[in-house]
C-alpha positions as CSV (number, residue, x, y, z in Angstrom):
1,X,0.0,0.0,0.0
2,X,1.2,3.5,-0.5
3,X,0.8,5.8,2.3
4,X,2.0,9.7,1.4
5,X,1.8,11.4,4.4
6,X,3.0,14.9,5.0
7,X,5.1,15.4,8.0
8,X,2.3,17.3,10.3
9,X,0.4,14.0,9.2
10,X,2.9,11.8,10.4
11,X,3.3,13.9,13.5
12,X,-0.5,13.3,14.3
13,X,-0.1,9.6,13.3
14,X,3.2,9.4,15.8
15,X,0.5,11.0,18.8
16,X,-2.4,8.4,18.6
17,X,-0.3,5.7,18.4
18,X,1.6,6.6,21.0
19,X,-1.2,7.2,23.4
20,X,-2.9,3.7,21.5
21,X,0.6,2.6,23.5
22,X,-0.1,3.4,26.8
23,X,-3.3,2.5,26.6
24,X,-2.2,-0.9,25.6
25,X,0.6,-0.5,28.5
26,X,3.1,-1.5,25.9
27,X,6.7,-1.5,27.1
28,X,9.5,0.4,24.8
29,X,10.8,-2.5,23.1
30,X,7.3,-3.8,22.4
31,X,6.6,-0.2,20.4
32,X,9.7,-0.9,19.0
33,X,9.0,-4.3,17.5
34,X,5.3,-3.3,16.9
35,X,6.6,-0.5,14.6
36,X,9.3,-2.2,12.6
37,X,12.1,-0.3,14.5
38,X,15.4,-1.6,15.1
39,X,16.2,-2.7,18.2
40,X,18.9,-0.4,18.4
41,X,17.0,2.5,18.6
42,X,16.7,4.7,21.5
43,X,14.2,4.9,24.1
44,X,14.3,8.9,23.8
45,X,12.6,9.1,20.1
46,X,10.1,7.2,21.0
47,X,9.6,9.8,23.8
48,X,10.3,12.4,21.0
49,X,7.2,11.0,19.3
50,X,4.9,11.7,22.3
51,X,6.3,15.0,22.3
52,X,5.6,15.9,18.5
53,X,8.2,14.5,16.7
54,X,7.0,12.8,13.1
55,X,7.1,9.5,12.3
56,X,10.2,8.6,10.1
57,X,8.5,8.9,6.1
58,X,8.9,5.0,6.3
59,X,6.4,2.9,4.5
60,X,6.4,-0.1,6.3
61,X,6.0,2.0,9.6
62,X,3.1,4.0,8.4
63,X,1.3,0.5,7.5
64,X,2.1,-0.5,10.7
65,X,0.9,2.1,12.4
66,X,-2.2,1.8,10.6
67,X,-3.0,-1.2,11.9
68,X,-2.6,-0.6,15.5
69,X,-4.9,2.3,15.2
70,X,-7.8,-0.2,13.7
71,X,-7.1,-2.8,16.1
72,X,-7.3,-0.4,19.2
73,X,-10.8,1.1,17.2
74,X,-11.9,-2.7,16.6
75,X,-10.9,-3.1,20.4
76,X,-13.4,-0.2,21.6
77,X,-15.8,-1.2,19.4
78,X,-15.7,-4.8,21.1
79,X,-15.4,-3.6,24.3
80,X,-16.8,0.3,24.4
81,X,-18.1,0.0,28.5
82,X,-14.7,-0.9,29.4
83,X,-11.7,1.1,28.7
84,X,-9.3,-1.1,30.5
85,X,-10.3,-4.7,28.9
86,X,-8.9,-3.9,25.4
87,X,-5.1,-4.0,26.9
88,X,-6.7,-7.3,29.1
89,X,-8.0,-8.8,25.7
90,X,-4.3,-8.5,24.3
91,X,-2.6,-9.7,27.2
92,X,-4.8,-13.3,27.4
93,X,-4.6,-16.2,25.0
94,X,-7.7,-16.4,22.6
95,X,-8.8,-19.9,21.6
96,X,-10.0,-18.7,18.0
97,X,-6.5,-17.1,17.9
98,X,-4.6,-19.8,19.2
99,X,-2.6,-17.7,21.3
100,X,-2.2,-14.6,22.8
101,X,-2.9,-11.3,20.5
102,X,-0.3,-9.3,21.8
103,X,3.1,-12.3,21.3
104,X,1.1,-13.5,17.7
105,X,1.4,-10.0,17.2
106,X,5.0,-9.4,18.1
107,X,6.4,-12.6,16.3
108,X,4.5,-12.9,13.1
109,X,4.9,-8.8,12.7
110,X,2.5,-7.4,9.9
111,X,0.9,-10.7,9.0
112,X,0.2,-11.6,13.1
113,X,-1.2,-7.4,13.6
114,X,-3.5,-8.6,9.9
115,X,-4.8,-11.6,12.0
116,X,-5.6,-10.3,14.9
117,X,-7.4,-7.0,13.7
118,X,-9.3,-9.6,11.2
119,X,-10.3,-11.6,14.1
120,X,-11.7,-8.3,15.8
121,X,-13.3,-6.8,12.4
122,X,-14.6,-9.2,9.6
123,X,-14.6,-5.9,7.4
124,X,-10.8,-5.8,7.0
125,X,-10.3,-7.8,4.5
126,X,-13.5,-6.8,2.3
127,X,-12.2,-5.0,-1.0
C-alpha cells in the first residue's frame, strides 16, 4: 500500500499511536518491534514521538501504524463500556487465535497485527 503522508500528518499519526501505547501498556521495546524499529534505537525518540516528533517517512512503519490504530478502534468497538479490557483482551490467550494477541502480534509482525485485527473486524479484508 502506499501511504503519502505529509510530515504534520505523520506527527499526528506518531501521537495516537503513542497514546494507542499506553493504553495498551506496551513497554518500549514492544513499540519498538510493533513498529518495525530496530532494536537499536533509543528509548528517547520514542519519547520524541509523544512530544511531537514525526514518524520517520517510512512505509512499512506508516502501515504498521495503521493497523494498530484499527485494532485499538476494533478493540473499543468490542469492548466500548470498558476502557481497560482492550489491553486485558491483548494480554490473554484467545482460543480462535490460538494464542495470545499481543506475542502472535509481536512474532508474526504485519501478517500476526492482519490476524488479529481480522479476528476483531470481519470488514478488513473486504475489497
Amino acid at each position: 500500500m502506499d501511504y503519502q503522508l505529509n510530515e504534520q500528518e505523520r506527527v499526528e499519526l506518531a501521537r495516537v499511536v503513542m497514546t494507542i501505547f499506553e493504553d495498551w501498556e506496551l513497554n518500549a521495546e514492544y513499540q519498538k518491534v510493533l513498529l518495525g524499529m530496530e532494536a537499536d534505537v533509543h528509548t528517547r525518540e520514542l519519547s520524541g514521538f509523544r512530544r511531537g516528533s514525526a514518524f520517520p517517512d517510512n512505509e512499512q512503519l506508516i502501515e504498521r501504524a495503521r493497523h494498530v490504530i484499527g485494532i485499538h478502534q476494533a478493540l473499543q468497538r468490542v469492548f466500548p463500556m470498558n476502557p481497560r479490557m482492550p489491553a486485558f483482551w491483548l494480554y490473554t490467550r484467545n482460543r480462535q487465535l490460538n494464542g495470545m494477541p499481543m506475542e502472535i502480534m509481536l512474532e508474526e509482525g504485519v501478517t500476526g497485527m492482519t490476524r488479529v485485527w481480522s479476528h476483531l473486524d470481519c470488514t478488513v479484508n473486504w475489497g
